[in-house]
VEXTOR-517302 format. One record per residue: residue number from 1; residue in one letter; x, y negated, z of N, C-alpha, C in turn. Coordinates in steps of 0.02 Angstrom, whole numbers, plus 50000, padded with zeros to 5 digits. Atoms other than C-alpha are relative to their C-alpha. Layout:
fitor,lolo,n.px,n.py,n.pz,ca.px,ca.py,ca.pz,c.px,c.py,c.pz
NUM,A,X,Y,Z,X,Y,Z,X,Y,Z $
...
end
This chain:
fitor,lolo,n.px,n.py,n.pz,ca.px,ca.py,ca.pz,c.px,c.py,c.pz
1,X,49988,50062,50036,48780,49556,49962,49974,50007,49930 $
2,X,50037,50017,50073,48688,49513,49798,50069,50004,49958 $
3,X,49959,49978,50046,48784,49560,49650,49984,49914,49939 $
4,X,50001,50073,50035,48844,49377,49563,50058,50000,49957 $
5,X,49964,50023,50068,48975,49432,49427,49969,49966,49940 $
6,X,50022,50020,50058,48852,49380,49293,49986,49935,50001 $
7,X,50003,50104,50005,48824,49188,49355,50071,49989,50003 $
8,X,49940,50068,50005,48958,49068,49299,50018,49967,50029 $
9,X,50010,50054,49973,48884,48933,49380,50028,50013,50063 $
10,X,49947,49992,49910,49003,48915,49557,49934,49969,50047 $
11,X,50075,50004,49959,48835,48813,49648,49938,50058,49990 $
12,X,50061,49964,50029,48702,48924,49568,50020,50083,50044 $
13,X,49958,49932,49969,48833,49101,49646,49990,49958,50044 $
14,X,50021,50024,49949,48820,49006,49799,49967,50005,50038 $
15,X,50095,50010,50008,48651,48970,49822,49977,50073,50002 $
16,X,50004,49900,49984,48634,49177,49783,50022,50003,50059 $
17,X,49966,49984,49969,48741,49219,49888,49982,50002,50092 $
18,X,50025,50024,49920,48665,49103,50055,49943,50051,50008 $
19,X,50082,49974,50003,48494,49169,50008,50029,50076,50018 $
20,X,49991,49920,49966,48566,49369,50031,50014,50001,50052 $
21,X,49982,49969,49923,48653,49339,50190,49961,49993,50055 $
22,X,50074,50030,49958,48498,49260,50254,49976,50056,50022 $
23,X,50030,49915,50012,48391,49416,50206,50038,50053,50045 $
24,X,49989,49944,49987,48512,49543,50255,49998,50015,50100 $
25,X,50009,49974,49924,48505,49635,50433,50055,49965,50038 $
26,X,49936,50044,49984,48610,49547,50581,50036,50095,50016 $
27,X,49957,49933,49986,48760,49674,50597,50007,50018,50091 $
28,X,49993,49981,49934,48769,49782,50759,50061,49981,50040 $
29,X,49935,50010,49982,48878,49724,50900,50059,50052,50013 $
30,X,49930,49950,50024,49068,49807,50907,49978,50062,50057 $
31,X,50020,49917,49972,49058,49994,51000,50066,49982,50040 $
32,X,49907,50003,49986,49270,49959,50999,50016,49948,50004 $
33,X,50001,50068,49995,49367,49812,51026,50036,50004,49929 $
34,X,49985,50013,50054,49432,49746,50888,50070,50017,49997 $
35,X,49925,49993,50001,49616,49786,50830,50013,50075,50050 $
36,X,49987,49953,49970,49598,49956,50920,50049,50042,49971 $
37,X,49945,49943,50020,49686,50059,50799,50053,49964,49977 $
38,X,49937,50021,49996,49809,49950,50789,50054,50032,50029 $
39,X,49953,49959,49940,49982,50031,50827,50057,49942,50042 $
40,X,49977,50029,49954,50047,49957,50983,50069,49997,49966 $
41,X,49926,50040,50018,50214,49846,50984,50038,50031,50058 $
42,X,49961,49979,49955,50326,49925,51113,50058,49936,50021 $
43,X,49945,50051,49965,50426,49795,51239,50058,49993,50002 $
44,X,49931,49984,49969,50583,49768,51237,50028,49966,50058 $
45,X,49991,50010,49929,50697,49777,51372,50054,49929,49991 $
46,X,49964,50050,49983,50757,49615,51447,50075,50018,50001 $
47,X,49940,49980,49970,50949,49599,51469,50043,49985,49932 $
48,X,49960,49995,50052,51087,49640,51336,49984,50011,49940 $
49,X,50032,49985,50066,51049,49627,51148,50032,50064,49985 $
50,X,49954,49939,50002,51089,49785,51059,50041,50004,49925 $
51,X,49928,49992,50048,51204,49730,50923,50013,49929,50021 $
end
């Protein structure tokens, strides 16, 4: 991403901004799924609450 702390202007950072993502490489697709290292939610058990 183009470096746009030094414009003010909010259209003009913009406008940068489209123009880099244009340019830049498309990103490779995922290897993993997404949310992999997420840590799993464990089920609880149906039935009686426990308080």
């Amino acid at each position: 991403m183009a470096n746009t702390k030094s414009t003010t202007d909010k259209a003009e950072r913009k406008k940068i901004k489209r123009t880099a993502r244009k340019k830049a490489a498309p990103k490779a697709k995922r290897t993993t799924p997404r949310g992999s290292l997420k840590k799993k939610v464990k089920k609880l058990v149906r039935g009686q609450s426990k308080r």
